[in-house]
C-alpha positions in Angstrom: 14.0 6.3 12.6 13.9 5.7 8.9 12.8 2.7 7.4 13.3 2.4 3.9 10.7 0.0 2.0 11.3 -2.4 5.1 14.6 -3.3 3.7 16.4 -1.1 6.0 16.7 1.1 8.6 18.1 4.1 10.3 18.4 5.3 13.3 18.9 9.1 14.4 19.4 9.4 18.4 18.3 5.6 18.6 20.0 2.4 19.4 19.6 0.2 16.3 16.5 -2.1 17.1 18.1 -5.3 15.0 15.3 -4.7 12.0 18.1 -4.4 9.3 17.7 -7.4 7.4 14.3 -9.1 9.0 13.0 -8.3 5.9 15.5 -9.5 3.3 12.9 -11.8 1.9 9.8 -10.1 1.7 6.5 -11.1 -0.9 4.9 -8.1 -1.6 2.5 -10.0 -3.9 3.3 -8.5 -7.2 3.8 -11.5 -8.5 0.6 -13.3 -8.1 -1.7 -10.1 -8.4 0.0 -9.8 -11.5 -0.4 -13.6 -12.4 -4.3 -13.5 -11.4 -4.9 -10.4 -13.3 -3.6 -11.9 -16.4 -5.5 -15.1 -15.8 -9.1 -13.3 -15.8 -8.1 -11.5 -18.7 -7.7 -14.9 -20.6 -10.1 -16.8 -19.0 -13.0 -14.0 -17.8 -14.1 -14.2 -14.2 -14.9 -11.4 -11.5 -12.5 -8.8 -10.6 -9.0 -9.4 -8.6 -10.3 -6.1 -6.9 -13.9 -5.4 -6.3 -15.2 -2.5 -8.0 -16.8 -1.1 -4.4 -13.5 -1.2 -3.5 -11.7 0.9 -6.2 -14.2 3.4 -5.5 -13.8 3.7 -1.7 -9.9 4.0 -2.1 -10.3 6.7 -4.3 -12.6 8.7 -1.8 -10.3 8.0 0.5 -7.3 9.0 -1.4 -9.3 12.4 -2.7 -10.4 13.3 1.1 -6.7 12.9 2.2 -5.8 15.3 0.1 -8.5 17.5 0.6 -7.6 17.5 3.8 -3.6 18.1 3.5 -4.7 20.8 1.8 -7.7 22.5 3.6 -5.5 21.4 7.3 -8.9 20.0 8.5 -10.6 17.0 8.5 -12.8 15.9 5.9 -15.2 13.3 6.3 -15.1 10.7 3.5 -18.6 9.8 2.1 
């Protein structure tokens, strides 16, 4: 099964499940992360996205790698 941005899908060796099309109307949020980020930038305020936050993503992110690329876990501190 392939399922394209939740828009559609595919199925290989599969009946179709009825998902094509559940999602025709999907908020991913852009919009109003977008709207808020612009909105501190005029007005101040904290961060749409905690700074703690940013920083365990990107451990995260790095350690996925990491691992991809070693084929072993790596433990994300």
């Amino acid at each position: 099964m392939i399922i394209d941005n939740f828009k559609k899908s595919e199925y290989y060796g599969l009946k179709s499940s009825g998902m094509s099309g559940i999602f025709q109307n999907q908020n991913k949020g852009h919009h109003e992360q977008f709207r808020l980020f612009l909105e501190k930038l005029k007005n101040g305020g904290e961060a749409i996205i905690p700074f703690e936050e940013i920083i365990n993503i990107s451990r995260a992110s790095i350690c996925a790698v990491e691992s991809l690329r070693m084929g072993t876990w790596v433990k994300v501190c």
